[in-house]
C-alpha positions as CSV (number, residue, x, y, z in Angstrom):
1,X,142.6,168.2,219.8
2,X,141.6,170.5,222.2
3,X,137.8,170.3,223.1
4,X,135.1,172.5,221.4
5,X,132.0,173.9,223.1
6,X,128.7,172.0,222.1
7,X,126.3,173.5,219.7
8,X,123.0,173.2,219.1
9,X,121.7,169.8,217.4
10,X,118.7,169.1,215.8
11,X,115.0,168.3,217.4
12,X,113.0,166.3,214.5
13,X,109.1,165.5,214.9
14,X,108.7,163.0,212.3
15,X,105.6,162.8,210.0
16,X,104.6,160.3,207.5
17,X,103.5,162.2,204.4
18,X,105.8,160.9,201.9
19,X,106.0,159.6,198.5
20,X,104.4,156.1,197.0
21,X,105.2,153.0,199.1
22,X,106.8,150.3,196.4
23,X,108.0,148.2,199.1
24,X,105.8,147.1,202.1
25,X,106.8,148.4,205.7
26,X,109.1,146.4,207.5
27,X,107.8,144.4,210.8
28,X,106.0,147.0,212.9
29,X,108.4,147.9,216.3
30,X,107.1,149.0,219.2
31,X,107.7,152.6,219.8
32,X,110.5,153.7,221.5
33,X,110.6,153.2,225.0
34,X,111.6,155.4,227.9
35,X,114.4,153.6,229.0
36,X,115.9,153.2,225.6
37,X,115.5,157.4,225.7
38,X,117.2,157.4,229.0
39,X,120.5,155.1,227.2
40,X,120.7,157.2,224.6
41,X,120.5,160.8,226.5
42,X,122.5,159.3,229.1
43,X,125.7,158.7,226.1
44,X,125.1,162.0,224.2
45,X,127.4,164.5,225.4
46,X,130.3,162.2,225.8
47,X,129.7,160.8,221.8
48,X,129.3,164.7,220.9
49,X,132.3,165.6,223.2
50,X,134.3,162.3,221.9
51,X,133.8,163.6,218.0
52,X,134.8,167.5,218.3
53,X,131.6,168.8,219.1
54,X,128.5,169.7,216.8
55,X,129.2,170.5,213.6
56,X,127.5,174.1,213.9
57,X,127.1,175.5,210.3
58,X,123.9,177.0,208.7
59,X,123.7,174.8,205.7
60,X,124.7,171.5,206.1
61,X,123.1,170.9,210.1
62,X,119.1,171.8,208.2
63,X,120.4,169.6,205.4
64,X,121.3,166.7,206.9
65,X,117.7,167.0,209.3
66,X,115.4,167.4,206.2
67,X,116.6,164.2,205.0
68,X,116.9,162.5,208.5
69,X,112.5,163.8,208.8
70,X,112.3,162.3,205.2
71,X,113.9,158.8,206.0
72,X,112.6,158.5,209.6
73,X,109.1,159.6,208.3
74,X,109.5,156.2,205.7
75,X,110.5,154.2,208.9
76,X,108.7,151.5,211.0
77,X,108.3,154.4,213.7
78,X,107.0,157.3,211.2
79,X,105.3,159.3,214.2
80,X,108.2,158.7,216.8
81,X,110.8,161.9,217.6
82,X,114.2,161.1,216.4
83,X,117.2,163.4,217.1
84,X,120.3,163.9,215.0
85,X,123.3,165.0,215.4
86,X,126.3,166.2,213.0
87,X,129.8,165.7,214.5
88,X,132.4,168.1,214.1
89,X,135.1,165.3,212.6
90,X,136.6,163.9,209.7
91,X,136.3,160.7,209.8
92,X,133.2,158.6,207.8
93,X,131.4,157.9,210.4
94,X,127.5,157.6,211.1
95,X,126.1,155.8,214.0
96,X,122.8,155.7,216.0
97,X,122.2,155.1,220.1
98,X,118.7,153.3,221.6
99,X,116.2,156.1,221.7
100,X,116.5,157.5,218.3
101,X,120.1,159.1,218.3
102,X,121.5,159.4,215.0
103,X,124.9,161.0,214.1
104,X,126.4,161.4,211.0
105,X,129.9,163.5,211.0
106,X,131.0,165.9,208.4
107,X,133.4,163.2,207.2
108,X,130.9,161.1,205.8
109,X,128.7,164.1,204.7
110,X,131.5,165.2,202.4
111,X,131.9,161.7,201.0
112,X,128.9,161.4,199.7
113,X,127.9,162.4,196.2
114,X,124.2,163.4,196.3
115,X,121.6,163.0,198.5
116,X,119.8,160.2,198.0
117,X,123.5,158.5,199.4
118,X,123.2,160.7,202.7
119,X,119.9,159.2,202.6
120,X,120.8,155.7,202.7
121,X,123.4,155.8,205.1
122,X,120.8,157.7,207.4
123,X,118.4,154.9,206.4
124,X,120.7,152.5,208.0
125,X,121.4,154.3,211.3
126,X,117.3,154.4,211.8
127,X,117.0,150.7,210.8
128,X,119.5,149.8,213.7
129,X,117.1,151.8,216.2
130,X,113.4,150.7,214.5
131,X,114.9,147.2,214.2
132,X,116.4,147.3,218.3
133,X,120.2,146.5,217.5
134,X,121.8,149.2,219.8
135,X,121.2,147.2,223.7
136,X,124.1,145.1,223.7
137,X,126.4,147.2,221.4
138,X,126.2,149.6,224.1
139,X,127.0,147.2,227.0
140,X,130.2,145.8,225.3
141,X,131.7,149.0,224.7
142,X,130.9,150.1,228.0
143,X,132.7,146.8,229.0
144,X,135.6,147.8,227.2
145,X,136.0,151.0,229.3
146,X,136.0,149.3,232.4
147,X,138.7,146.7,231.3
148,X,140.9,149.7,231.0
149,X,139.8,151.5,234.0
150,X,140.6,147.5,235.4
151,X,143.9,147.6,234.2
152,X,144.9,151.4,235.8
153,X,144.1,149.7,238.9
154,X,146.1,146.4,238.8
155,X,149.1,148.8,237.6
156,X,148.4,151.6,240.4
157,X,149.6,153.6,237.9
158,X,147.4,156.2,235.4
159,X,149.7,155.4,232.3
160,X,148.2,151.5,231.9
161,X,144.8,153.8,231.3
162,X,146.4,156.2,228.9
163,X,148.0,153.4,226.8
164,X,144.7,151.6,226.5
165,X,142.9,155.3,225.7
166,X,145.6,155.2,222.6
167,X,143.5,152.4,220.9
168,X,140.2,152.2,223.4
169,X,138.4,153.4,220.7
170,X,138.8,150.2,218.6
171,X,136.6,148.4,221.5
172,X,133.0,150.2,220.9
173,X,132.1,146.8,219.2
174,X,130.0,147.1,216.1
175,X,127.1,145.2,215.1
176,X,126.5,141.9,214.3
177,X,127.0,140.7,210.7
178,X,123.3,139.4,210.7
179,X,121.9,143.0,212.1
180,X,124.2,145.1,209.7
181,X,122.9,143.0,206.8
182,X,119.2,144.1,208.2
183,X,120.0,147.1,208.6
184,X,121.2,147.1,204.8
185,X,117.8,145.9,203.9
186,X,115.8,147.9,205.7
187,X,117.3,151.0,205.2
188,X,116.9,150.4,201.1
189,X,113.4,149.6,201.7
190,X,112.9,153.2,203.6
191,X,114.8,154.8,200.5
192,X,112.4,153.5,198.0
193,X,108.9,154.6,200.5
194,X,111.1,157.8,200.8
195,X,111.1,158.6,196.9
196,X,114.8,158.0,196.2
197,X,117.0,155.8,194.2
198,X,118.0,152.6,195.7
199,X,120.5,152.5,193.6
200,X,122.0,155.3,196.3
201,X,122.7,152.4,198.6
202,X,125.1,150.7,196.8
203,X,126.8,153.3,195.2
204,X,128.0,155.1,198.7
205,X,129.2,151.4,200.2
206,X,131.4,151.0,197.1
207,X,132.5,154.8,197.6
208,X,132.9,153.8,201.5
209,X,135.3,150.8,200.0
210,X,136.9,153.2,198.2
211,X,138.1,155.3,201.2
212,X,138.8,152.6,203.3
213,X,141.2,151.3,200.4
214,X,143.0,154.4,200.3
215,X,143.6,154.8,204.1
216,X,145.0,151.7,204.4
217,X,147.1,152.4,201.1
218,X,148.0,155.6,203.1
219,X,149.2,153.4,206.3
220,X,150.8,151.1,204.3
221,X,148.8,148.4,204.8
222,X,146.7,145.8,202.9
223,X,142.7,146.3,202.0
224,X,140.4,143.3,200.6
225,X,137.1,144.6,200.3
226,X,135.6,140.9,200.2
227,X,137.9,139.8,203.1
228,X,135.8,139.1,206.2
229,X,137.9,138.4,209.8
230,X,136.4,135.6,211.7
231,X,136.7,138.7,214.6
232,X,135.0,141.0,212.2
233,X,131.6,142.0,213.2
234,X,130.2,143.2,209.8
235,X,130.1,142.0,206.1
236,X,133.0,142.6,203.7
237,X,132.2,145.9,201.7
238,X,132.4,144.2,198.8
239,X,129.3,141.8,199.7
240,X,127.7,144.6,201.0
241,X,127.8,146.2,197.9
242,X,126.5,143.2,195.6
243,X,123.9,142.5,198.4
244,X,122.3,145.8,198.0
245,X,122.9,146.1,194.3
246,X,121.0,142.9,194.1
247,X,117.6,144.5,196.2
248,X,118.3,147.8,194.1
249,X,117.4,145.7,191.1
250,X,115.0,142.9,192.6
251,X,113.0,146.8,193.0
252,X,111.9,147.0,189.4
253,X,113.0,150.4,189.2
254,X,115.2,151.9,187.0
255,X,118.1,154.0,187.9
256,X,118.1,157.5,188.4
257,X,113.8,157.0,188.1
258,X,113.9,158.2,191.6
259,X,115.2,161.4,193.0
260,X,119.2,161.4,193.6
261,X,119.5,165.0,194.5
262,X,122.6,165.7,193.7
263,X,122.7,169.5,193.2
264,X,121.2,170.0,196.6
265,X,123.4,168.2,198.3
266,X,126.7,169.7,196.5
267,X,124.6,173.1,197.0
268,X,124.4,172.5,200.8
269,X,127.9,171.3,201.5
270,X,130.2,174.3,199.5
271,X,132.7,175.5,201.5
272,X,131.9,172.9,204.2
273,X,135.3,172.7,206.8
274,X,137.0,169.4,205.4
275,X,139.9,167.7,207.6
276,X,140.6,169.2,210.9
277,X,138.7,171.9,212.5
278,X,141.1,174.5,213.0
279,X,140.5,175.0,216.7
280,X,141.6,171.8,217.3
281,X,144.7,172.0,215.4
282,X,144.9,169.7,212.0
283,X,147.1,168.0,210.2
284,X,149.1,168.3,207.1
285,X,150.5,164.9,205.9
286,X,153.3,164.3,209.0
287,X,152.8,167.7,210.9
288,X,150.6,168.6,213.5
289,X,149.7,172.6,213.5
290,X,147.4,173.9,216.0
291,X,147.0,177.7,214.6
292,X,145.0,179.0,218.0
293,X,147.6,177.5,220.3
294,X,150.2,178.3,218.2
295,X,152.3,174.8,218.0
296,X,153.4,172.6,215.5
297,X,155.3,169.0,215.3
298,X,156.1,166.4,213.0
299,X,155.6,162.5,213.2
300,X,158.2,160.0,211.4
301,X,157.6,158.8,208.4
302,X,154.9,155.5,208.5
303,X,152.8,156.8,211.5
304,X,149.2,157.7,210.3
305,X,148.0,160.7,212.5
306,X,144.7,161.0,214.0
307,X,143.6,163.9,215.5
308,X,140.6,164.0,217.9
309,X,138.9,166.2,220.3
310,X,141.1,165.0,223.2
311,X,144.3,164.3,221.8
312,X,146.5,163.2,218.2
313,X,147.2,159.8,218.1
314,X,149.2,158.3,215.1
315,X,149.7,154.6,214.8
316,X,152.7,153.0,213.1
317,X,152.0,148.9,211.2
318,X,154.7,147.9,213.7
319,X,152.5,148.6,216.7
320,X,154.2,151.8,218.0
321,X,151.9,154.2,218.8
322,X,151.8,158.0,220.0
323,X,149.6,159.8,221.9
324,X,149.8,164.2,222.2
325,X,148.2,165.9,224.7
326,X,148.0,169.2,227.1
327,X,147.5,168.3,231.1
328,X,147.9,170.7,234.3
329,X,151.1,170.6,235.5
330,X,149.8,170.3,239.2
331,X,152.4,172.9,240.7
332,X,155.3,171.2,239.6
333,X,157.8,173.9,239.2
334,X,159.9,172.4,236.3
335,X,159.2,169.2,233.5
336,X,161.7,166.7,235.5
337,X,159.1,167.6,238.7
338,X,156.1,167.2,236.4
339,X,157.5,164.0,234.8
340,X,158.4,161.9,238.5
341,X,155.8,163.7,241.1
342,X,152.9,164.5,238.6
343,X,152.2,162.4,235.9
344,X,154.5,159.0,236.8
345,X,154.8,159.1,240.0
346,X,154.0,155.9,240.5
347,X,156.1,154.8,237.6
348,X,160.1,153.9,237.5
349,X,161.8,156.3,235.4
350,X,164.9,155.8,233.8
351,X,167.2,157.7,231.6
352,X,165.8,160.7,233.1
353,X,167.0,164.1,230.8
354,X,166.0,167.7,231.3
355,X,166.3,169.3,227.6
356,X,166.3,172.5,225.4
357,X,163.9,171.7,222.5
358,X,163.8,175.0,220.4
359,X,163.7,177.4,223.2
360,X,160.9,175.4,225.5
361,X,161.9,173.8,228.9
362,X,161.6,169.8,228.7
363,X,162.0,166.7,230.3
364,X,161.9,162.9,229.0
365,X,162.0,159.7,230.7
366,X,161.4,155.8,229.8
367,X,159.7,153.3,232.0
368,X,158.2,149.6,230.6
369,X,154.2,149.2,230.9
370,X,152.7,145.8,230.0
371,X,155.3,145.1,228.2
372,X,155.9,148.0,226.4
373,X,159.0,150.7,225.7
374,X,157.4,153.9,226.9
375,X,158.9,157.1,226.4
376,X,157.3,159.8,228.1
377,X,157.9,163.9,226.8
378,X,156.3,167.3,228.6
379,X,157.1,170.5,227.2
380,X,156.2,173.7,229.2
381,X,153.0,175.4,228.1
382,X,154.7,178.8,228.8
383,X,151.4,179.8,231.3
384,X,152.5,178.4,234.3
385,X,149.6,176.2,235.0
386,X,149.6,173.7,231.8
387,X,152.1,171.1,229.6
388,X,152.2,169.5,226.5
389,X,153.1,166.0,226.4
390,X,153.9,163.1,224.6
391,X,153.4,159.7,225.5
392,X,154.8,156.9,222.9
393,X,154.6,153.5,223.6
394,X,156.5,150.8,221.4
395,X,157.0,147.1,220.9
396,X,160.2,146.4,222.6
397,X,161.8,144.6,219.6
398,X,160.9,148.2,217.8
399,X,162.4,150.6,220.0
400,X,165.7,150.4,218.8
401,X,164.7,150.4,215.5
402,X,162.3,153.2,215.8
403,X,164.4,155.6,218.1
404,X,165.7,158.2,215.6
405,X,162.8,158.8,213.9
406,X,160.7,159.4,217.4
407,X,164.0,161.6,218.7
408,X,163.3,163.8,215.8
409,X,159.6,164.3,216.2
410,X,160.5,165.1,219.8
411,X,162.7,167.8,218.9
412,X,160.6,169.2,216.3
413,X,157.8,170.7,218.6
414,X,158.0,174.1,218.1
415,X,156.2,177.4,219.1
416,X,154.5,179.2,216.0
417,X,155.2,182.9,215.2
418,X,151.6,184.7,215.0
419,X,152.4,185.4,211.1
420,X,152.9,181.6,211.0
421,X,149.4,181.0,213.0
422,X,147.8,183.9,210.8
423,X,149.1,182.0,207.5
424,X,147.5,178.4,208.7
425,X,144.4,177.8,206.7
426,X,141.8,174.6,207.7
427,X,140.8,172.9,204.3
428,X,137.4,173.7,202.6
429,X,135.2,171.7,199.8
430,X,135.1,173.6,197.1
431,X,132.0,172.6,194.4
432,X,133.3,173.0,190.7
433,X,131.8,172.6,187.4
434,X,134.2,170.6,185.1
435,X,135.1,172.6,181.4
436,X,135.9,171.6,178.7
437,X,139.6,169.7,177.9
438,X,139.6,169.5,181.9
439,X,140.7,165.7,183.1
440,X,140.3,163.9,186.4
441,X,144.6,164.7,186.3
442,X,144.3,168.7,185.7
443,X,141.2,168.3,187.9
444,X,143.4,166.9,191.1
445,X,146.5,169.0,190.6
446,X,144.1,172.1,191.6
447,X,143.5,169.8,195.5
448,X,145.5,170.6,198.7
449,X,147.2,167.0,198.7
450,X,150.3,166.0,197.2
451,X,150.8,162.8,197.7
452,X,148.1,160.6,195.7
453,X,145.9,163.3,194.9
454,X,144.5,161.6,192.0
455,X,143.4,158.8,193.8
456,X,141.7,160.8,196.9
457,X,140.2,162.9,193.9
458,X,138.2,159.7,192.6
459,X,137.8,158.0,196.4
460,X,136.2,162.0,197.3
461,X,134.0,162.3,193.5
462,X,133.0,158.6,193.8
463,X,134.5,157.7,190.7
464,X,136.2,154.4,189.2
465,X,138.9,153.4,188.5
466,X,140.0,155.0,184.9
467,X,136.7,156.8,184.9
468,X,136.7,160.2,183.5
469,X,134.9,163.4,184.4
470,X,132.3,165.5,181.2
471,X,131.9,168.5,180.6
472,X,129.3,170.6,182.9
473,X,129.5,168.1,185.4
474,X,129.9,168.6,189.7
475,X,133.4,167.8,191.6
476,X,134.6,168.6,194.6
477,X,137.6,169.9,195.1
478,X,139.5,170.1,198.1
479,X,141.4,173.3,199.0
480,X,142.7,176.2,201.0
């Protein structure tokens, strides 16, 4: 939640000295142009800054560019300088800017099984760049901010923006069905010049299906892996995966004839930070513990947290959502100041209450935005200078409805004891070699979750459905 320096990324000169090309080269681009350079640079720091930073660790940042040379060297643009970038967040996630920007964040790294999958997925970030999909991907979500910054003004109020920030995110569009299926296809055509499976391709979109399954299983909502939204902007998962199962095989090669790679990548990624990065707090099922700040609170039941670089959101199916963050108080000399000359001024307050919640000076208040219940919280930070605040906006035929459960999570922000900060502990991957008469059940029972942890243990291991784990074989467990 709270922001992270930026490290060091990683410079790549790409050369193309690879294995034997099976599959001819895809159209030959043009190299990459200056101004496409310029768009990229230009969004860097604030898509590093947005995703928690770089992901600084001496293993997996090398990693991740020896593969990114290898792809990129396979690409329409083998002698062209490529840059990428591993983001310090959880979520799956990979991406690439005009210019050559590719990101990947540790999320995704962790999700894959082997290399020759980190491959693939990298594959399909270059294709969008060699294949010139990024130009007006990048104008709409630029559009997006401005209808926010749009609405702020119409309002004359800075809350319109701060709702809209809650689910802003959702607005960076994504590409076109026809340029992600192109991407699909080019990309498997790099992994085969590269030297790996294709079979890799299709293998980390059903994984990717997977984990999109159980996160809307965890939100209590409904996942169709062959559904496709007349909004949606992308192909189904589920055709993806036939799609590219189909070009695997139309290869002629066999599977696991080409390199998979799966010890190095299980060899690169042990004891790789999984979840939340500790500095910026993390969260454990309905809480919300920031060790270095020392702070904790819990969410009702139903909300799905997501913590990010500049605040936690969590998003309940009824459309209620809440949004956590620190601000300067400004001067204001109490939380009743803060709430009416700081951070609503603008705003009509109403039920207006200066509390006690466990020891820490606060104030509420509720006003309606664009047609929304909003409740707003701050808390003293206890320096003076900053506060902690919630802002939770709900549907007005949920307020009622919702009002006990959101009372409580107000009142259960609470100031750690430094034993309590000492005995916090960020999750880790932890690489393990399955014995004998171990089961994917026993196997689970040793993770950090408790609720499905058989099913995130098969989502995370890229395993079916009533699939079992042999002897000598790789996992990945997840614990403290």
């Amino acid at each position: 939640m709270i922001p992270t320096l930026m490290r060091q990324s990683f410079h790549l000169t790409l050369a193309a000295v690879l294995a034997l090309i099976l599959l001819p080269l895809a159209t030959a681009q043009a190299q990459i142009s200056d101004s496409e350079r310029r768009q990229g640079a230009g969004a860097h720091e604030q898509i590093v800054a947005q995703y928690g930073g770089v992901y600084d660790d001496p293993e997996v940042g090398p990693y991740v560019a020896r593969v990114t040379t290898r792809m990129a060297g396979a690409s329409s643009l083998p002698n062209e300088q490529f840059r990428v970038t591993v983001l310090n967040s959880p979520v799956v996630n990979a991406f690439a800017l005009p210019g050559g920007y590719v990101y990947v964040t540790r999320g995704l790294v962790a999700l894959a099984n082997s290399e020759a999958e980190l491959a693939s997925v990298i594959g399909h970030e270059i294709a969008h760049v060699t294949q010139r999909h990024g130009q007006g991907r990048q104008n709409r979500a630029i559009g997006a901010t401005l209808l926010g910054a749009v609405l702020g003004v119409a309002v004359g109020s800075d809350l319109v923006n701060q709702i809209f920030s809650i689910g802003a995110s959702g607005f960076l569009a994504d590409y076109s069905r026809d340029q992600e299926n192109e991407a699909d296809r080019v990309g498997l055509e790099m992994l085969v010049r590269a030297g790996y499976d294709p079979y890799a391709a299709p293998s980390f979109l059903g994984s990717l299906g997977a984990q999109s399954a159980l996160h809307a299983e965890l939100q209590g909502a409904r996942y169709d892996a062959d559904r496709v939204d007349w909004l949606a902007s992308h192909p189904a998962t589920g055709q993806r995966v036939r799609d590219t199962q189909t070009q695997a095989n139309a290869t002629g090669l066999g599977r696991g004839v080409r390199m998979t790679g799966e010890a190095t990548h299980f060899a690169a990624i042990d004891g790789m930070l999984y979840g939340d990065d500790p500095k910026e707090g993390y969260v454990r099922g309905q809480r919300f513990i920031h060790p270095d700040m020392r702070f904790a609170f819990e969410v009702p039941d139903g909300f799905q947290m997501t913590n990010s670089s500049s605040a936690v959101t969590a998003r309940h199916p009824s459309g209620a959502q809440v949004k956590f963050d620190s601000a300067s108080r400004k001067g204001a000399g109490n939380m009743v100041d803060y709430l009416t000359k700081v951070w609503a001024r603008d705003a009509r307050l109403s039920q207006m209450e200066a509390i006690d919640v466990n020891g820490i000076p606060t104030a509420t208040g509720v006003t309606r935005v664009k047609g929304k219940d909003v409740r707003l919280v701050a808390y003293d930070a206890g320096d003076s200078s900053n506060v902690f605040r919630f802002l939770i906006a709900t549907p007005p035929r949920e307020t009622d409805r919702l009002e006990a459960g959101i009372r409580t999570m107000v009142l259960s922000f609470t100031r750690l004891s430094s034993q309590q900060a000492a005995e916090a502990s960020p999750l880790r991957l932890a690489m393990h070699k399955v014995r004998r008469g171990e089961t994917v059940k026993s196997l689970a029972a040793k993770t950090a979750f408790s609720n499905v942890p058989e099913k995130r243990f098969r989502v995370l291991n890229g395993l079916a459905n009533g699939e079992q784990v042999q002897p000598g074989q790789m996992v990945k467990l997840i614990v403290e």
